[in-house]
N, C-alpha and C positions, 0 to 999 in steps of 0.2 A: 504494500500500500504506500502509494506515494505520501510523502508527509508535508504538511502543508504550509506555506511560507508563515512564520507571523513576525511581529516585531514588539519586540521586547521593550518595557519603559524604564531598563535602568542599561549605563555603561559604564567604563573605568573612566576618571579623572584623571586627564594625561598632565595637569597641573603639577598632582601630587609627583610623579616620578619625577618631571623635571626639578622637580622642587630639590626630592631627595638626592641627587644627582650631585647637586653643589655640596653634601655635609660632608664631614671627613668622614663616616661610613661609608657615602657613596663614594668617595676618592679610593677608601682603599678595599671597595667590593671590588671595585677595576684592576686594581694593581692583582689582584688575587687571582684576578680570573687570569691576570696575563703569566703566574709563575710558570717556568720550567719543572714539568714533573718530574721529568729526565735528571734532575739535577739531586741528586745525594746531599749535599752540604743543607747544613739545618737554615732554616728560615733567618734570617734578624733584622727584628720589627725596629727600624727606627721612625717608623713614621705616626705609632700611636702611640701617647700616653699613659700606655696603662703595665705600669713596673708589677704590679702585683702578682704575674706570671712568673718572676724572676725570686729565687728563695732567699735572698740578700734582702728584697724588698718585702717580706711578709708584715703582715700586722702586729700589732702587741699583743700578745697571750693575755694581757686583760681585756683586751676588746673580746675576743673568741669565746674568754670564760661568760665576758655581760652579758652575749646573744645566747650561749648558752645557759644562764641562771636566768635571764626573761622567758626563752620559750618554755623550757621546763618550767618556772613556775603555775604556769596557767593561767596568770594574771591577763595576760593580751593575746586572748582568741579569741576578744570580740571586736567590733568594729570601733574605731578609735573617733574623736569629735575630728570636725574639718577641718579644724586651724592645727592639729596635730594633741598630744596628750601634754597636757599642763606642766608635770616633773620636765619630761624632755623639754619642752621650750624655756621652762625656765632652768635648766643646766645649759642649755645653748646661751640664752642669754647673761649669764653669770660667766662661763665662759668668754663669750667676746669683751663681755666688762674689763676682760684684764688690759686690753688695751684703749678703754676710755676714760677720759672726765665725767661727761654727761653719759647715767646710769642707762640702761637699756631695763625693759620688763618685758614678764613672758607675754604678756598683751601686743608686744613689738615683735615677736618671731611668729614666723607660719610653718609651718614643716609642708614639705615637698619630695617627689619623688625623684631625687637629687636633683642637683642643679640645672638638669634638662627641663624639668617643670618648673623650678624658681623663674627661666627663662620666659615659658612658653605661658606662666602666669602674667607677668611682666608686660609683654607686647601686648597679651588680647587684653591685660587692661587700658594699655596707652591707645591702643588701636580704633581709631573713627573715624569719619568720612573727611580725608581731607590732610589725614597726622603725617606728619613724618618723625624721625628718628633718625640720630649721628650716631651712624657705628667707627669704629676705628679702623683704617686700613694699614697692613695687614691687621686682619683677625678671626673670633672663632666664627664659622661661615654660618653654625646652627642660629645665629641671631637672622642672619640674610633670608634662609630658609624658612623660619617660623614668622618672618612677618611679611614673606612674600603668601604665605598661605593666609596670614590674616588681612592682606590687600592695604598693610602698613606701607607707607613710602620709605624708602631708606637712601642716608643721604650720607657720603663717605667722607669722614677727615680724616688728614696723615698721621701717623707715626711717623715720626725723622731718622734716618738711620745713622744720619753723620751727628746728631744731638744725642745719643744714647737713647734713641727712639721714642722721646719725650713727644707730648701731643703737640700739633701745630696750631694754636691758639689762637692765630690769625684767621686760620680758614674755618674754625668753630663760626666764628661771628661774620663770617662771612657767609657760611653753609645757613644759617639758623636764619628763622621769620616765624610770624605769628603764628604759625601752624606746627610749629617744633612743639614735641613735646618733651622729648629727654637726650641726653648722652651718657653713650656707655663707656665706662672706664675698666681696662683689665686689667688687675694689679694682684699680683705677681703676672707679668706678661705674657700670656698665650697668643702668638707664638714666638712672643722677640726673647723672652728670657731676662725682659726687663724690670726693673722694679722702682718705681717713682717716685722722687724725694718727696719730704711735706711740701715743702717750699713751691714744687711744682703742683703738687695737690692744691695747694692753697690756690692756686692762679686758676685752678680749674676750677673749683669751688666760685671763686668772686665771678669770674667768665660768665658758670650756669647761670647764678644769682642776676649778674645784668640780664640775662639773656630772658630770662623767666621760664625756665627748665628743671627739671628734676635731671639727678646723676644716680644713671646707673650703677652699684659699685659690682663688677663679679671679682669676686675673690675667691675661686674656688681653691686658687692653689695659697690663701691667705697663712703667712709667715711661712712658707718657702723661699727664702731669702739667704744667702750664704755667701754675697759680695760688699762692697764698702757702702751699700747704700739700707740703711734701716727700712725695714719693709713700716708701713701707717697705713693702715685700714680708712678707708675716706669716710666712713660713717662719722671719724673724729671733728670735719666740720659742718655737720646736722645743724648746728645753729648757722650758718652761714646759709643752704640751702637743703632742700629737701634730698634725703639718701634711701635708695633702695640697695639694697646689699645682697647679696649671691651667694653663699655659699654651702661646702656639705662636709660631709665628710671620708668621702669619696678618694680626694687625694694626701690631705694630710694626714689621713691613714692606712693608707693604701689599701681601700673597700672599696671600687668605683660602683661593684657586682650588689653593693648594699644596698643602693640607692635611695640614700636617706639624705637631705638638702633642706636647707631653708633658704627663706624671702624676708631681711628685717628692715622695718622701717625705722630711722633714724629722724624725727619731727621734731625737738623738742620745742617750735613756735607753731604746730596743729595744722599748717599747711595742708597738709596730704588729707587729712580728713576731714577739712572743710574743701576741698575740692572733689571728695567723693571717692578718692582712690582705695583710701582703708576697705569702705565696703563694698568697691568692685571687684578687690582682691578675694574676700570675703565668700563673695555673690562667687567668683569662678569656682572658689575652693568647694565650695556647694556641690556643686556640679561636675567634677572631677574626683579620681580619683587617690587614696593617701598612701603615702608609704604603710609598706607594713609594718603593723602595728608591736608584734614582737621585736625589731629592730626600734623604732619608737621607745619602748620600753629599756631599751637597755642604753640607751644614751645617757643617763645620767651616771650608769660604772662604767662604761666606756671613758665619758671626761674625766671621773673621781680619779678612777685607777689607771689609767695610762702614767706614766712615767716621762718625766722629763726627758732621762735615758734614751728611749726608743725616739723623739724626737730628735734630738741630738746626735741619733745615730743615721736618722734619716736624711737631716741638714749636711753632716760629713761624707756621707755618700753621694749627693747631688753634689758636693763642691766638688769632690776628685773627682765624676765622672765632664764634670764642664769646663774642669783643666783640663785632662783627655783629651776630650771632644774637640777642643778651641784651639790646641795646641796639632793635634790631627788634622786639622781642618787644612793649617798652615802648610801641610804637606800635598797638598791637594793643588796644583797649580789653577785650575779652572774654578772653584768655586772660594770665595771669601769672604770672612766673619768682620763684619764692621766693628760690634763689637763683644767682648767676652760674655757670656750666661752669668746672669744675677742672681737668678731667679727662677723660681715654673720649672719646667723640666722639659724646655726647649730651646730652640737657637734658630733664628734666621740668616742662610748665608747667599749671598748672592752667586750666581750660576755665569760665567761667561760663557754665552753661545759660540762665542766666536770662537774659541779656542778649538774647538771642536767637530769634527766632519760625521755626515749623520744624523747630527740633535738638531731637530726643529725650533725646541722651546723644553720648558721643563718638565711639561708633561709627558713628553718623547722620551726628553731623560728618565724619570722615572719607570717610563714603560717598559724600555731597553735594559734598565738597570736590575729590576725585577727578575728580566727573563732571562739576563745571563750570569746575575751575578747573584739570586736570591738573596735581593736586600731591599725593604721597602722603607723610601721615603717621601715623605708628602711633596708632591709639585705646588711652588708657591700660587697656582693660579687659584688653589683651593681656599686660601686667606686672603684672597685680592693680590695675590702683588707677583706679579709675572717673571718668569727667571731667575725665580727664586726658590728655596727648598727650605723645607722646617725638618728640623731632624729632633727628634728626642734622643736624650742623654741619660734618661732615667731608665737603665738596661744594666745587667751585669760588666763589669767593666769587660771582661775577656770577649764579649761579644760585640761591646761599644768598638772594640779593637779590630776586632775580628771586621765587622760591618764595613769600618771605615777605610781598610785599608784592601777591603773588595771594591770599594768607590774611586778609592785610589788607580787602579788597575782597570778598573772601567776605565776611568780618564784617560789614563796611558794607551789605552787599545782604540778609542775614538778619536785621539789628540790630532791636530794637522797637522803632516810632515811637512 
């Protein structure tokens, strides 16, 4: 029996993939599909963030022990309130107090399904007919992504590379008009590896303040800091202007797979909740969904009991490996680090095409580099900024080694005689 034509009233949203296309997951679904099976030599990831595959980088044994004393006790197998459970928020906010004046309350923190939803909270609240929003170039692309799917306009200012990648603060107030609604600031720097004095905070603060903006602050990788420059959380000048802050705990203890984050507001002159933002953050968290509540739960022996030590061993680890790294790099004739990693657990180095026969751009390099050398690292087009590469440093060193000096030998096999 022949079967009869009909047509169907739903189809796929070809939005969404292109969307996904630009995140660093979709950069490195690419690079993945392009490895060498044929190739024996073990993988080595420099192009993502996430050290917690490496046994050098594991978490503190009191983290492990909290998730384990919350889920056994039975306390949190039920559904947790929206804004998150009260003890965690208010250990998170007791927490960040250690680097304030002005107090924070658990009424200031939201809990999120790490920092990817602190984000995706963030935009659909700023997002209406008309908004835009200053992201940083380079930067993390997932803000590009989630406010291209909320029909957010998005409006790009530099990082400097020859200033220690400090914001350009001319073309803020040149980018920005009545329809701005915020800028985001990344500090500890994904992907520069930078870390931004007060001094400079402060200008960015007065900057928003004229501009009549709120400052994003994402701090996921907040006191990842192991160079001459003191890491300061911007939430420090809330009385200056309005701070939304980012963070989880994801990277500073090396759980990204936890996916436990918050969103805090820094107000203390009521800004933000006389303009309605408090409870359209509120209104989203309604309607979405919370971290799990077992991890919820164990956040406050998570903060008690971690140990200075494990931090401290984390900070020593990321400095040797971005001496490594910076110092490797210099061996590399094609490619160059403007300046050394501060910060975060990344580096931008710039790519000379020209040196090179074969590479179109960096994405070519990347592709090519994958398939002969199995080694991934991010093409700078994925943070905005073209012929350029982000390489993470936060990998065992023997493989930070290993990596860089299969990049190496790429170089030399495509160089131009």
């Amino acid at each position: 029996m022949e079967k009869e034509s009909k047509k169907w009233g739903f189809q796929g949203k070809k939005e969404l993939k292109a969307v996904a296309a630009i995140t660093v997951r979709g950069v490195l679904n690419m690079l993945t599909a392009n490895l060498n099976k044929d190739d024996s030599r073990p993988i080595v990831p420099l192009a993502h963030g996430d050290p917690s595959r490496f046994p050098s980088f594991r978490t503190s044994l009191a983290a492990e022990d909290a998730v384990i004393d919350a889920l056994r006790s039975a306390n949190y197998n039920c559904y947790a309130p929206t804004v998150g459970i009260l003890p965690a928020r208010r250990a998170i906010a007791d927490f960040l107090n250690r680097d304030m004046s002005y107090k924070l309350s658990p009424d200031d923190v939201y809990l999120t399904i790490g920092c990817t939803q602190a984000i995706e909270v963030t935009l659909a609240v700023l997002s209406r007919p008309g908004a835009n929003i200053l992201l940083p170039r380079p930067g993390f692309p997932y803000y590009e992504a989630y406010a291209a799917s909320k029909n957010l306009e998005v409006r790009h200012y530099d990082l400097l590379p020859d200033n220690g990648w400090q914001v350009d603060l001319d073309s803020i107030e040149t980018l920005a008009d009545e329809n701005t609604a915020a800028m985001v600031i990344i500090n500890p720097g994904n992907p520069c590896g930078n870390v931004f004095s007060y001094q400079h905070l402060e200008k960015v603060a007065e900057t928003a303040k004229k501009l009549g903006i709120l400052v994003i602050a994402d701090e996921a990788y907040d006191n990842l800091a192991f160079g001459s420059t003191k890491y300061v959380p911007m939430r420090v000048f809330g009385s200056i202007v309005p701070v939304l802050t980012l963070g989880s705990i994801s990277k500073r203890w090396i759980v990204p797979g936890w996916r436990l984050g918050w969103l805090v507001t820094t107000d203390p002159n009521g800004i933000l909740r006389e303009s309605g933002i408090i409870d359209s953050i509120t209104g989203f968290l309604d309607i979405s969904s919370d971290p799990a509540t077992f991890i919820q739960g164990a956040i406050p022996q998570i903060i008690e009991n971690t140990k200075e030590e494990f931090f401290s061993n984390i900070i020593c680890m990321l400095r040797e490996s971005a001496e490594v790294c910076y110092n490797k790099i210099k061996e590399i004739p094609c490619i160059t680090c403007p300046n050394k990693p501060e910060g975060s657990m990344f580096v931008m180095v710039k790519l000379n095409i020209s040196m090179l026969e074969d590479i179109k751009d960096c994405v070519d390099f990347c592709v090519k580099l994958v398939k002969e050398e199995s080694v991934m690292i991010l093409p700078g087009v994925a943070v905005g900024m073209k012929n350029w590469l982000r390489i993470t440093f936060a990998v065992e060193l023997s493989s930070l080694e290993e990596g860089l000096a299969r990049v190496k030998t790429f170089c030399q096999r495509h160089a131009k005689k």
